[in-house]
C-alpha positions in Angstrom: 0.0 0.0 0.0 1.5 3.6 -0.9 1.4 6.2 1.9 -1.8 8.2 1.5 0.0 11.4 -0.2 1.5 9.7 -2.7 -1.7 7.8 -3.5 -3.5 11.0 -3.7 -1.0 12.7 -5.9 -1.2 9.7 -8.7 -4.4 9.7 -8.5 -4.6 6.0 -7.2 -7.2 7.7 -4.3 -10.5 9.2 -5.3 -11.8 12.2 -3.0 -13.6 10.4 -1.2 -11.2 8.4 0.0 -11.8 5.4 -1.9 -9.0 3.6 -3.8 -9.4 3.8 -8.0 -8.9 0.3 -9.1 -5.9 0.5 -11.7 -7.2 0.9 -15.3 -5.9 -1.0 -18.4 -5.3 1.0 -21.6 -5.8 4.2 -19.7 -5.7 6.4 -22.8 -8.2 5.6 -25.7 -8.7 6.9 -29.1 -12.0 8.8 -30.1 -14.9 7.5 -30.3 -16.8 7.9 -34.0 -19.0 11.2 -34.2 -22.3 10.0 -33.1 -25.4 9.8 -35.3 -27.4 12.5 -35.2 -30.3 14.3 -36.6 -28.6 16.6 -39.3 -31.9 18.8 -38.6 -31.3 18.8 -35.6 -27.2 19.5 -35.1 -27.9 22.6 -37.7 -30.4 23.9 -35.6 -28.3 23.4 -32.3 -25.4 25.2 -34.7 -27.5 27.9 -34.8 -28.6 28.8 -31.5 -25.0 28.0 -30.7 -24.0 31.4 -32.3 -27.2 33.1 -32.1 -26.5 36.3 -29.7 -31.0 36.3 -28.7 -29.8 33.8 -26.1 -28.6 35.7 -24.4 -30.9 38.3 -22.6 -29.4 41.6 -23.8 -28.7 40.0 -27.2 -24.5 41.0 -27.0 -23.5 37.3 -26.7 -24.1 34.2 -28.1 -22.6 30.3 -26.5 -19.9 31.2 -29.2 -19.1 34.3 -27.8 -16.5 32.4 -25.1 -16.2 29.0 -26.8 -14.1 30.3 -29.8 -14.1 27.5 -32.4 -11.3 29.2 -34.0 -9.4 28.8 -29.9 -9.9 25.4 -30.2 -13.9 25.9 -28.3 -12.2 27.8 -25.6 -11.5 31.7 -25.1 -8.0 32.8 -25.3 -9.1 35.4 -22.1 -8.4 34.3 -18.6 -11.9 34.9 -17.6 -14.4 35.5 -20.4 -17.1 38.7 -20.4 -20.9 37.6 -19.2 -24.0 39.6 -20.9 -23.4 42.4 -18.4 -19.4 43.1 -19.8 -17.7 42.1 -16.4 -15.6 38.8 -16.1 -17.0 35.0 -15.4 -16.1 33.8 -12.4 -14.1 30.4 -14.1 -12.0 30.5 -17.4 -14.4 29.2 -19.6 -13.1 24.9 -20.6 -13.0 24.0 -24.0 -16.4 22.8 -25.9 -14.8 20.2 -28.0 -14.8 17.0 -26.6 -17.5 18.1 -23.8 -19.8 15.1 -24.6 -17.4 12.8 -23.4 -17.1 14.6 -20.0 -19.0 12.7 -17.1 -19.7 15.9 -15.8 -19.7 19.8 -17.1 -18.4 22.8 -15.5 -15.4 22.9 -13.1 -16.9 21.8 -10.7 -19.0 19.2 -12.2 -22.4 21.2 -11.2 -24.4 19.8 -14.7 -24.4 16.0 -15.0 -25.6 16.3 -18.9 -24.9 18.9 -22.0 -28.4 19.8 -22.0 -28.1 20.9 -17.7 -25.3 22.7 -19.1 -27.0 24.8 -21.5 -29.9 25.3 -19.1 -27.6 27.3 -16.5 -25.7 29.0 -18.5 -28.8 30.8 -20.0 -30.1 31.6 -16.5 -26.7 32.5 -14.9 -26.7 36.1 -14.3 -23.0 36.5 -14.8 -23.1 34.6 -18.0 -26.1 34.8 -20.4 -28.4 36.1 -17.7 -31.5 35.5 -19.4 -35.2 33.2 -18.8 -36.1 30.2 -20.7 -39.3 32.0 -21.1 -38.3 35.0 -23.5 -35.4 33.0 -25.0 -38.2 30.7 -26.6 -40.5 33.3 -27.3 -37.7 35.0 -29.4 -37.0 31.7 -31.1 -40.7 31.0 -31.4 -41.5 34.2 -33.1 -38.7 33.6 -36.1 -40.5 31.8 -38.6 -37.2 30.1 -40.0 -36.6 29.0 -36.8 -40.4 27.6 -36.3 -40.5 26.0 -39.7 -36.9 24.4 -38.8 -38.2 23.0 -34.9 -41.4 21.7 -36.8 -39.7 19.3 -38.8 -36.8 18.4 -36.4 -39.6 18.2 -33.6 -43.0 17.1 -33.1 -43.7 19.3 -30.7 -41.5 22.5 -32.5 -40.2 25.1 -30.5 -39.6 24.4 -26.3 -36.8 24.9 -24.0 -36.2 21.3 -23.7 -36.2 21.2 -27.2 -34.0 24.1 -27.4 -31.6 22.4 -25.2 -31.8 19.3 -26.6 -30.5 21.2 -30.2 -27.7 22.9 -28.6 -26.5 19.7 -26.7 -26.7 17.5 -30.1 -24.4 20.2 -31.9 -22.0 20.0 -29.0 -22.2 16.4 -29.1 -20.3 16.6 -32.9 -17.5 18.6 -31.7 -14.9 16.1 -32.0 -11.8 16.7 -32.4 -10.4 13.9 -34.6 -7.2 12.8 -36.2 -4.7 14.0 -33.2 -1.4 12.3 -33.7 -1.7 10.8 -30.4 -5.0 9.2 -31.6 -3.3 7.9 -34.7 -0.3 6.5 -32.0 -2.9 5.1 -29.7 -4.4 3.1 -33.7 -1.5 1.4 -34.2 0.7 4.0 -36.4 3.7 3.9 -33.6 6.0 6.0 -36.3 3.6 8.7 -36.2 5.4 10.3 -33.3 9.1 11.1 -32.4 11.4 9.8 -30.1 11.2 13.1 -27.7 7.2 13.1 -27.9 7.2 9.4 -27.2 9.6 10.1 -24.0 7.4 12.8 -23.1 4.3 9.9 -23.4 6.9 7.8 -21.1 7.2 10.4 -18.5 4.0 11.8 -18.2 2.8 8.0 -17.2 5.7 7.5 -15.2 5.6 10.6 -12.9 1.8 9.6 -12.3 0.0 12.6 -14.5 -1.6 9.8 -16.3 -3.8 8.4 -13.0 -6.1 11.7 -13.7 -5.0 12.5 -17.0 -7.2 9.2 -18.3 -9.6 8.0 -20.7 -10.5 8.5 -23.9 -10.8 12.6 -22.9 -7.4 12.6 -21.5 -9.1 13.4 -18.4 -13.0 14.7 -18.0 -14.1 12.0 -15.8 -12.8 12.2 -12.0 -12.7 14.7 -9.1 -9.5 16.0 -7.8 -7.8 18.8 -5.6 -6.4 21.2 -6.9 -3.0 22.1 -4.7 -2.8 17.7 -2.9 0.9 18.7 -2.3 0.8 22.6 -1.3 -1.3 25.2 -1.1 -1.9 26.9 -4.8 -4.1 29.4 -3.5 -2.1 30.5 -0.5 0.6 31.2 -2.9 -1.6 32.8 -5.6 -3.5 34.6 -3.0 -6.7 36.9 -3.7 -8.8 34.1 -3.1 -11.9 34.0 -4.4 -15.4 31.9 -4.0 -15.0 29.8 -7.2 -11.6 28.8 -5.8 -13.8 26.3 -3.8 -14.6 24.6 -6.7 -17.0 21.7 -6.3 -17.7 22.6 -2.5 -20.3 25.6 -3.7 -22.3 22.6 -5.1 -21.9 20.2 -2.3 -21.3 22.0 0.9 -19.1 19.1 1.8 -16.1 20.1 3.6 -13.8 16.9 1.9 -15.0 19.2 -1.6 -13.1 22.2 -0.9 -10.8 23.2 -3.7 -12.2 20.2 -5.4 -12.3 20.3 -9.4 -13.3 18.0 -12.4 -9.9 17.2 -13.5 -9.9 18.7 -16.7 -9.3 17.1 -20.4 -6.1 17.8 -22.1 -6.8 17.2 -25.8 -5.9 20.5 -27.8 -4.3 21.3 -24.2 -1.4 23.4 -26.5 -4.0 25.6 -28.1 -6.6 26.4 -25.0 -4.1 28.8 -23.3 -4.7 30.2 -20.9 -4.7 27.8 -18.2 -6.8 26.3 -14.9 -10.2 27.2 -13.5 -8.3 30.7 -12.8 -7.2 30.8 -16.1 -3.7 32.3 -14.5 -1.4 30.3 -16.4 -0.8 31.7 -20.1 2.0 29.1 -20.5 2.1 25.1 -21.5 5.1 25.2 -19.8 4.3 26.8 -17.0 1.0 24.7 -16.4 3.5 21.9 -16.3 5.5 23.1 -13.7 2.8 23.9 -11.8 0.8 20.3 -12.0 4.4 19.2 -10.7 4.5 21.5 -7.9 1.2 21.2 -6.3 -0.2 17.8 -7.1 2.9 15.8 -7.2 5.0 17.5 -4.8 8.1 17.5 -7.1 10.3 20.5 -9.5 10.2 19.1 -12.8 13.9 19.5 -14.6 14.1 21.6 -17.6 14.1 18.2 -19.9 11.5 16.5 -18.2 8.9 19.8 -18.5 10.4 19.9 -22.5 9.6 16.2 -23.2 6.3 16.6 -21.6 5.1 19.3 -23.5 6.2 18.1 -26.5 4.1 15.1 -26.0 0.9 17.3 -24.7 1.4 19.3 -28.4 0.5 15.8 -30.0 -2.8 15.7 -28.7 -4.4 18.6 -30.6 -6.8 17.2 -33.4 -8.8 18.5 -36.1 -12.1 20.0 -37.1 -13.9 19.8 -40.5 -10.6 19.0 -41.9 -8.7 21.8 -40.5 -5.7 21.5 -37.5 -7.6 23.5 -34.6 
């Protein structure tokens, strides 16, 4: 049995205290896009940059999750309907489906619970489900376009369920590392394969797992010091999943993030504070493995982070 730090720091010890049993093949390809309604994706394509969703009409679900940034912003805290910052730097929308949980702190169990709060959250979209459908309603491309994609043509669930199938084919396909993970072994080099080596060898791999390359487990952010103390200006969304649960064993508690197109979603962390690959790395070693990563092993790392960014509609995000 490893002493309870170092169990905690791999990753080998869930947060609440139970042992992970040790997983086979931790990293896994993509999955195929799933089927979907074409009517349906367009629509949720749609309302994905459609700005009346918002309840001033100056934003639109596009407006932080940049598909040309890879689905994420490239500011460390994105601007909500009323122009001031979000509280969290707002995660990457490619690759959300495969998630088992959305938002930081894992407050939406599905895409569609995501959509719903974000629409009502004052400091994001701050609008009602009640006007938002009304507006959508009242345009009669939209109402022709929810007629034939639903029986029951325009609702909020319906609405959510749109936006969620979009989301759902934001894949992003073809990384090198996926090619790796099929069988191509040539596909990367020698440095980016030693980076692969080190990465599961120093233990980032026990959270870092899955076929999101993370997305599906809770962790602490700061298991071998204390980020915040160090950061300081603390603030309430630096309690992470504890503002859902109330639970004291939450505090500081985050969904450990996915890193595929990790080297194109700067900047960095719930806090967005880190603008650097680099210096994300460094910072991972610090506080959640207790250790100073040497100036090769932080190289080789990245190197092998940089071969995790796919593509989308063709195109290298």
């Amino acid at each position: 049995m490893l002493p309870l730090a170092l169990l905690v720091a791999a990753g080998l010890l869930l947060t609440n205290g139970s042992e992970a049993a040790p997983l086979e093949g931790p990293l896994q390809p993509l999955p195929k896009p799933p089927v979907i309604d074409d009517r349906r994706v367009e629509l949720g394509r749609l309302l994905f940059n459609d700005p009346r969703m918002s309840a001033n009409g100056s934003i639109s679900c596009a407006s932080c999750h940049k598909l040309d940034h890879a689905g994420a912003d490239d500011k460390s805290l994105s601007l909500g309907v009323d122009g001031k910052p979000v509280e969290v730097n707002t995660p990457s929308v490619f690759n959300a489906s495969l998630n088992f949980r959305q938002f930081w702190d894992g407050r939406a169990e599905t895409l569609e619970d995501q959509a719903h709060t974000v629409v009502q959250s004052p400091t994001e979209m701050g609008g009602n489900w009640s006007t938002v459908v009304q507006r959508i309603a009242a345009d009669p491309s939209y109402r022709k376009a929810f007629t034939d994609a639903y029986p029951d043509a325009v609702t909020q669930k319906n609405i959510q369920g749109a936006l969620a199938d979009y989301e759902r084919t934001l894949l992003s396909t073809k990384s090198r590392f996926d090619q790796y993970l099929a069988g191509d072994t040539d596909i990367l080099t020698t440095e980016e394969k030693y980076g692969y080596e080190r990465f599961q060898n120093y233990g980032c791999i026990a959270c870092h797992q899955g076929v999101n390359i993370g997305g599906n487990m809770f962790q602490k952010f700061g298991v071998l010091g204390d980020y915040f103390a160090a950061r300081g200006n603390p603030t309430k969304a630096d309690l992470g999943r504890f503002n859902v649960t109330g639970e004291e064993e939450d505090r500081n508690v985050f969904k450990v993030p996915s890193l595929r197109n990790v080297a194109v979603t700067a900047p960095y962390f719930h806090d967005g504070s880190e603008q650097t690959l680099e210096g994300a790395v460094a910072v991972m070693f610090k506080y959640q493995l207790g250790r100073i990563p040497s100036e090769e092993d932080t190289s080789l790392i990245v190197k092998f982070l940089k071969t995790l960014t796919g593509e989308w509609e063709g195109k290298p995000l």
